[in-house]
C-alpha positions as CSV (number, residue, x, y, z in Angstrom):
1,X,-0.3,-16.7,15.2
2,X,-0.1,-14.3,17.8
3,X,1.0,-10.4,16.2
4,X,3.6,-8.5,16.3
5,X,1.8,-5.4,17.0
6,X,-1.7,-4.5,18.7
7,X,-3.7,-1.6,17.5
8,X,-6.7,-1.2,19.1
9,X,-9.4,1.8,18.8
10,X,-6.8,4.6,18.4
11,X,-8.3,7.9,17.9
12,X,-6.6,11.2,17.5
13,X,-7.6,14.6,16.8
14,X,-6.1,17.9,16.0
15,X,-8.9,20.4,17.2
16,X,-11.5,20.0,14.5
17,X,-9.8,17.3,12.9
18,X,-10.1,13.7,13.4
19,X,-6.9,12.1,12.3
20,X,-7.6,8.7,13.5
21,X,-10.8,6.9,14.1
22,X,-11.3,4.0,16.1
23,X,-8.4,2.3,14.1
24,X,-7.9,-1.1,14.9
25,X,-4.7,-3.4,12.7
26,X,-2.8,-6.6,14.0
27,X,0.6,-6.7,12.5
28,X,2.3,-9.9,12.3
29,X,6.0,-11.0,12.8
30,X,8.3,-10.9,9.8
31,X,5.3,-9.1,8.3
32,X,5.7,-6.5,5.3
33,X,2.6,-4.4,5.9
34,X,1.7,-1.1,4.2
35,X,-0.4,1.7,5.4
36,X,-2.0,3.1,2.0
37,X,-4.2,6.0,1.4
38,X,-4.3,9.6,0.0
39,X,-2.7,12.8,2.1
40,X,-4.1,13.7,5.0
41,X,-6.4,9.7,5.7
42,X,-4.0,9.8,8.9
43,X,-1.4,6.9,8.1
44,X,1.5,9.0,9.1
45,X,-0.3,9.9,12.1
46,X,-0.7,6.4,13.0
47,X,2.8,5.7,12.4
48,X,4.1,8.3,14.4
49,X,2.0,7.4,17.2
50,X,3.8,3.9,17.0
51,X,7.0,5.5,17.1
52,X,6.1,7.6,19.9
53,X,6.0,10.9,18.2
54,X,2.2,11.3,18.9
55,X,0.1,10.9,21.9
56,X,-3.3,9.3,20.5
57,X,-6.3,10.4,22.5
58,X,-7.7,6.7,23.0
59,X,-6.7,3.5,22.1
60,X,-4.0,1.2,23.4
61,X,-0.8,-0.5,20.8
62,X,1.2,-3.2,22.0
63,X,4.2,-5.3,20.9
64,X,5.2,-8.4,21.3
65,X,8.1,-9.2,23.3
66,X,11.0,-11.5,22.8
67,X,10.1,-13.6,25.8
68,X,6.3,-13.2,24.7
69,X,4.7,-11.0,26.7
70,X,3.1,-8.0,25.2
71,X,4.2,-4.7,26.2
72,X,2.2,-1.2,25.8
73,X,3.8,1.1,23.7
74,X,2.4,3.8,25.1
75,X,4.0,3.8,28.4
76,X,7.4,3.5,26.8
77,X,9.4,7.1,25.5
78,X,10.2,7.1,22.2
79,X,14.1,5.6,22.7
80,X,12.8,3.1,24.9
81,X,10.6,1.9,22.6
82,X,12.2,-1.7,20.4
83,X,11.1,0.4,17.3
84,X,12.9,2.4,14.5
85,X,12.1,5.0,12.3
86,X,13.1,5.5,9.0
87,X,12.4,9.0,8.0
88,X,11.1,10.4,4.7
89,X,14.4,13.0,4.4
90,X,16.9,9.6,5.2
91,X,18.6,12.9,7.9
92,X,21.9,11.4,7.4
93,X,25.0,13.3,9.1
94,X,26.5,15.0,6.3
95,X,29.8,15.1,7.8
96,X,30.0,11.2,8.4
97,X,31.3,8.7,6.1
98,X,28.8,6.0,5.5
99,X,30.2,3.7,8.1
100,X,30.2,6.1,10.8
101,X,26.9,6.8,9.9
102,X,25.5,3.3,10.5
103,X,27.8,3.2,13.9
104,X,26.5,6.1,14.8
105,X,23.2,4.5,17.3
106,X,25.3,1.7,17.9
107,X,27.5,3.8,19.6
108,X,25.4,6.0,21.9
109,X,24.1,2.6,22.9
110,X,28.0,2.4,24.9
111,X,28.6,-0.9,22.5
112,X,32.1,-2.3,22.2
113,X,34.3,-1.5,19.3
114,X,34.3,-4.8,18.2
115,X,30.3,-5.5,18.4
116,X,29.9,-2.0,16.6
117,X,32.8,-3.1,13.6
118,X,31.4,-6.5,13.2
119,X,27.6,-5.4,13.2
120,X,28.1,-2.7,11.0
121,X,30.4,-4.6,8.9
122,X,27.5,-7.2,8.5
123,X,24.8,-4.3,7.2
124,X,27.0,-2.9,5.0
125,X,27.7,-6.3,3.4
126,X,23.6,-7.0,3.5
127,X,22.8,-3.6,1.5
128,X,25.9,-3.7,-0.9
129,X,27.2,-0.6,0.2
130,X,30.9,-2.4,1.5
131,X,32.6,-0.1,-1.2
132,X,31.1,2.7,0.0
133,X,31.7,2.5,3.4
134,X,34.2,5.5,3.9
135,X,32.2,7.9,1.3
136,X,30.1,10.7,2.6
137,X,26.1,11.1,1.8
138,X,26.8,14.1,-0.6
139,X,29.0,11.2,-2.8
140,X,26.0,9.0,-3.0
141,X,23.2,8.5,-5.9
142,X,19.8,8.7,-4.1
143,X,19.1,4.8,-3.7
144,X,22.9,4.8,-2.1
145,X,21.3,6.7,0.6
146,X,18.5,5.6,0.9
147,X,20.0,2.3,1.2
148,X,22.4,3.9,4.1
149,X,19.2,5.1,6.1
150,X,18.1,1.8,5.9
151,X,21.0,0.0,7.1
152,X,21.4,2.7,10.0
153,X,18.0,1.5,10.5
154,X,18.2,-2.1,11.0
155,X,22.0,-2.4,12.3
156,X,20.3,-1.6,16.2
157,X,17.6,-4.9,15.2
158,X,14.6,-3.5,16.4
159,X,11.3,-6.0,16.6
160,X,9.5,-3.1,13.8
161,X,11.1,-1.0,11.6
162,X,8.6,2.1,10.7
163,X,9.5,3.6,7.2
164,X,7.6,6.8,6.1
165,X,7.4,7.6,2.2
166,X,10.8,5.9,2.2
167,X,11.0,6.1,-2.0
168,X,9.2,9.2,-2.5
169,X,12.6,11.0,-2.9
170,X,13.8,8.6,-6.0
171,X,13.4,9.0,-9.9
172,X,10.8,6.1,-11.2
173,X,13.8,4.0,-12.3
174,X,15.8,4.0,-9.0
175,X,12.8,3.8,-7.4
176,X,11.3,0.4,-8.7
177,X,14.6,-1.0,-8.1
178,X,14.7,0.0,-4.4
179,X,11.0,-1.7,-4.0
180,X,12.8,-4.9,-5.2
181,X,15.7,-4.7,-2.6
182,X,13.1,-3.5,0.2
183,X,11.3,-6.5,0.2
184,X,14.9,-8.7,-0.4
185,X,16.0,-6.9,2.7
186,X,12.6,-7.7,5.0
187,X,13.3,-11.0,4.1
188,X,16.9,-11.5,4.4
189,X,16.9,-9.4,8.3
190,X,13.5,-11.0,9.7
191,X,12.2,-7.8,11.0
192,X,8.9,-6.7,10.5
193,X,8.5,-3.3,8.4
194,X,5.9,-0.9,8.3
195,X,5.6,1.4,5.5
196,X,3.2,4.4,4.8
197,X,2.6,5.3,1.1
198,X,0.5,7.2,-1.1
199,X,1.4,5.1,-3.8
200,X,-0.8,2.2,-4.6
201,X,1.8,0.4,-6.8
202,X,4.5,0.4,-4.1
203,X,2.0,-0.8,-1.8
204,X,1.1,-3.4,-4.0
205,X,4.2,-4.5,-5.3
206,X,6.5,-4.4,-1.6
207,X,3.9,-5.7,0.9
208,X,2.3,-8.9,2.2
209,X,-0.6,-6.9,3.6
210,X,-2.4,-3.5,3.0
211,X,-4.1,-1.7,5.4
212,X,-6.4,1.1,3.3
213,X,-7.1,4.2,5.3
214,X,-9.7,7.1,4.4
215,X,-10.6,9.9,6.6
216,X,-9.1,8.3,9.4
217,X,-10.4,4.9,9.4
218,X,-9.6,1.5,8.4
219,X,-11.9,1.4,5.1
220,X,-10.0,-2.9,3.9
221,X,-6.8,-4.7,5.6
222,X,-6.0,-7.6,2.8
223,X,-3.5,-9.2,0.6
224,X,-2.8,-7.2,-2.8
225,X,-4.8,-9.5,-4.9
226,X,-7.8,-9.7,-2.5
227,X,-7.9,-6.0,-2.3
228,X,-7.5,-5.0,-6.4
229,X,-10.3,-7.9,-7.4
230,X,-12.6,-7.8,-4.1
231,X,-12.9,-4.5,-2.6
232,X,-14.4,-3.8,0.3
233,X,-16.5,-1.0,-0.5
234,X,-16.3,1.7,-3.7
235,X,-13.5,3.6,-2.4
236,X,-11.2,1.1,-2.0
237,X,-12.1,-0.4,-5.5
238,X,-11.9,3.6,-7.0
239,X,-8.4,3.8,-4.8
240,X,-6.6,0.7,-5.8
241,X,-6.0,0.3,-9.5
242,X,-8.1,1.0,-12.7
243,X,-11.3,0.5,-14.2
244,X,-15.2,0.8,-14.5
245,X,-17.5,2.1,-12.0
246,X,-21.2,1.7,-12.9
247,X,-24.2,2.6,-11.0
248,X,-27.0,0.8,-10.7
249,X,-29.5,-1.2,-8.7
250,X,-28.7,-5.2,-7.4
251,X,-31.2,-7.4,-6.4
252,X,-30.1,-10.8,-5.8
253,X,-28.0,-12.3,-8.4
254,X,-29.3,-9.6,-10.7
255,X,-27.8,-6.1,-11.4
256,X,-29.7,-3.3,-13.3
257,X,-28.2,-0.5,-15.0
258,X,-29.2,1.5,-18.3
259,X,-32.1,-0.6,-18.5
260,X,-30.5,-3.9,-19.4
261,X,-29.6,-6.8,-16.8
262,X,-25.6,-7.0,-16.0
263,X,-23.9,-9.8,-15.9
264,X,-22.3,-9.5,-12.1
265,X,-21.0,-11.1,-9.0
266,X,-22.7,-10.1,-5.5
267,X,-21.4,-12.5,-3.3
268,X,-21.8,-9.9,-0.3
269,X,-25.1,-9.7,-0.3
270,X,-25.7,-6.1,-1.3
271,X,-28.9,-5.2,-2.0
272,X,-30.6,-2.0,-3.6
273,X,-28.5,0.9,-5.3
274,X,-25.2,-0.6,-5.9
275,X,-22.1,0.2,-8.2
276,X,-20.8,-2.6,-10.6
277,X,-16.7,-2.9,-10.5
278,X,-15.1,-4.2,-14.0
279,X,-11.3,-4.1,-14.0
280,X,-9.8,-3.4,-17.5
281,X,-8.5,-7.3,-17.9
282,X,-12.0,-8.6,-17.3
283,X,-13.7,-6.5,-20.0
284,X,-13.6,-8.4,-24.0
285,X,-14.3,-5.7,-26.9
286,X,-16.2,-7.6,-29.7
287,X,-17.6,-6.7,-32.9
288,X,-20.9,-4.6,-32.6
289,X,-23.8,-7.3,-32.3
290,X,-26.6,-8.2,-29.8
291,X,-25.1,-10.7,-27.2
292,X,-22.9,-7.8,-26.0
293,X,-23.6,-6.8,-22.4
294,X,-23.4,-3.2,-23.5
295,X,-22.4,-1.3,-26.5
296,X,-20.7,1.9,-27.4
297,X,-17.8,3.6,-29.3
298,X,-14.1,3.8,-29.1
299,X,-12.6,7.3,-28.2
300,X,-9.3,6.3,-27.2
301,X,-6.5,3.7,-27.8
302,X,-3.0,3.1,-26.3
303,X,-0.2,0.3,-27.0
304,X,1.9,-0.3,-24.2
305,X,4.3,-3.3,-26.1
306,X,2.7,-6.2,-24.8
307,X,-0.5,-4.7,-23.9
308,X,-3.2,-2.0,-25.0
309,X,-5.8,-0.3,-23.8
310,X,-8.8,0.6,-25.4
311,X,-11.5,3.1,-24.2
312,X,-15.0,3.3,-25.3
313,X,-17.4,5.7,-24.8
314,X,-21.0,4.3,-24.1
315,X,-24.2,6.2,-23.3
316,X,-25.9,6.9,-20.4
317,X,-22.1,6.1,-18.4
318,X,-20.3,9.2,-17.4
319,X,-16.9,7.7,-17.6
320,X,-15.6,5.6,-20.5
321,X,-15.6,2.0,-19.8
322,X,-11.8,0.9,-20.2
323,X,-10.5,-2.9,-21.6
324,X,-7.0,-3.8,-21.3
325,X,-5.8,-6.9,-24.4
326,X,-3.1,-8.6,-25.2
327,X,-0.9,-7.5,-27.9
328,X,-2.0,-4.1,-30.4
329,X,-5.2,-2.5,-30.4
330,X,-7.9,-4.2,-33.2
331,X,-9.9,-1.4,-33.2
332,X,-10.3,2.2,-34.7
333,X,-11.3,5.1,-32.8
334,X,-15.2,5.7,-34.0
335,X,-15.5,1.8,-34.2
336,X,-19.0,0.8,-32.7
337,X,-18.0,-2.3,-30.5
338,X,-19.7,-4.4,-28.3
339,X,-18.6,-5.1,-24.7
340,X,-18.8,-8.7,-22.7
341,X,-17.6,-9.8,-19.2
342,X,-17.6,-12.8,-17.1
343,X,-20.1,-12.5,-14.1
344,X,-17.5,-14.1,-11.7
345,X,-15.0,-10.8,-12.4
346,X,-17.8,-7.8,-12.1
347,X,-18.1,-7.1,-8.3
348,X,-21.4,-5.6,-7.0
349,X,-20.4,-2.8,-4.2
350,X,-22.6,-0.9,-2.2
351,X,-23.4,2.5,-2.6
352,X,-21.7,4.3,0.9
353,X,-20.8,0.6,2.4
354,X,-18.8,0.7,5.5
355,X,-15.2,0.0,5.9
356,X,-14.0,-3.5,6.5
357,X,-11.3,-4.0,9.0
358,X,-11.1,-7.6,9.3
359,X,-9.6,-9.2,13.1
């Protein structure tokens, strides 16, 4: 399938500061992809350069046309460009009703009334907001305007819709809801949306693809799953969810830590000092005996209703190794337990490997 959108070995920096690194990401139509990382790894400086609020210093992005050419962004102004922008604040008009904020791009466009009614009419039935339509942004909960922006957003069609932080703003309750009707919406309007996030679990929970970034560069582009149980190096696998990071040596099928043998999985090769990934769910906490692959104590328990999590303390490991369970905990803090994994879910990582950016 050919993409959507073309970046290709953008590169920006702000004096001593390199924003973007020779990023490189193909974005494809109908696409929900996120750009996820922690402040300042340059995904909002990405994004803006799509939109045209940045001039990167090298590096070409293009977008496919309707008639299917590709077209450089670059040489296009920022209202020329068949991209939108959804900003972080929403910067609705205050003094506009709802509808006339939706109209409102329509109109500078020099649309007829009766596209304008009909188009708007259409969004405001897509985001449930028909009730709404003559109340102003000050009468609205925050996922009501949020839910406005967006709508203002998508009423002009454009081929990418851009979204930065776009639930940031919302209390954890509104918020979870509004990651539902984002991806309902991306589906039901067929445009492609880009969102930047700092939080892994929107990322994770809203998009089809994640692009990781760190210090300006691409460290993994996969899907969710891929990307919580096969990282591409350690910071993605520290980034993206929970668990166990052990250090060690690898060599072959073989993984060496606190001078016992690991059970592991290093299907990529890796070879010399390496760190050994084990994700809560994979981790079993037995009885204290001698088949365990390590042993230690519990310091910590938590019940979650359907779910616990149990922490245990083991020596010569500087952070507690950490086993998720179905159901209540079965064990009491000070319990001496043993620990046992599968070798298929403990992922052997290289110590300092390079970032991944799949074509």
């Amino acid at each position: 399938m050919t993409p959507l959108l073309s970046i290709e070995h953008v590169s920006k920096a702000y004096d001593a500061t390199q924003a973007l690194d020779d990023v490189s990401i193909e974005i494809q139509p109908n696409e929900f992809f996120a750009l996820l990382g922690p402040s300042g790894c340059g995904k909002t400086t990405l994004l803006r350069s799509i939109a045209g609020f940045e001039d990167p210093d090298s590096g070409a992005i293009s977008i496919l046309g309707d008639d299917g050419t590709s077209t450089s962004l670059l040489s296009l102004p920022p209202n020329k460009r068949p991209v939108n922008l959804m900003f972080q604040s929403y910067a609705l008009f205050p003094h506009m009703n709802v509808r006339k904020n939706i109209a409102y791009g329509l109109e500078r466009e020099g649309l007829s009334r009766s596209e304008v009614d009909a188009r708007v009419a259409e969004v405001l039935e897509t985001v449930s907001l028909v009730d709404k339509a003559k109340a102003r942004p000050a009468q609205l909960s925050g996922g009501q305007r949020q839910r406005v922006a967006l709508a203002r957003a998508i009423v002009k069609r454009p081929r990418l819709l851009l979204l930065d932080e776009p639930l940031s703003a919302l209390d954890r309750k509104v918020r979870v809801e509004m990651q539902l009707e984002l991806k309902r919406l991306q589906h039901e309007v067929g445009i492609t949306f880009v969102v930047v996030t700092h939080d892994q679990e929107e990322a994770m929970s809203m998009a089809d693809r994640i692009a990781v970034m760190h210090d300006g560069r691409v460290q993994q582009i996969a899907d969710p799953v891929t990307l919580y149980s096969r990282p591409a190096n350690v910071f993605v696998a520290d980034f993206i969810g929970s668990g166990t990071l052990l250090p060690g040596e690898v060599s072959g099928d073989t993984f060496s830590a606190l001078e016992r043998r690991l059970p592991c999985n290093n299907a990529s090769g890796v070879h010399g000092p390496a760190v050994l990934m084990l994700r809560p769910e994979s981790v079993r906490v037995t009885p204290d005996d001698s088949d365990a692959c390590l042993r230690g104590s519990v310091i910590e328990t938590h019940f979650y209703g359907g779910s616990s999590i149990t922490a245990i303390r083991v020596d010569g490991v500087e952070q507690p190794v950490v086993a998720r369970s179905a159901g209540a905990p079965r064990y009491s803090m000070g319990e001496e337990v043993g620990l046992l994994w599968d070798a298929a879910e403990a992922v052997v990582l290289a110590v300092g490997g390079s970032s991944e950016t799949p074509p």
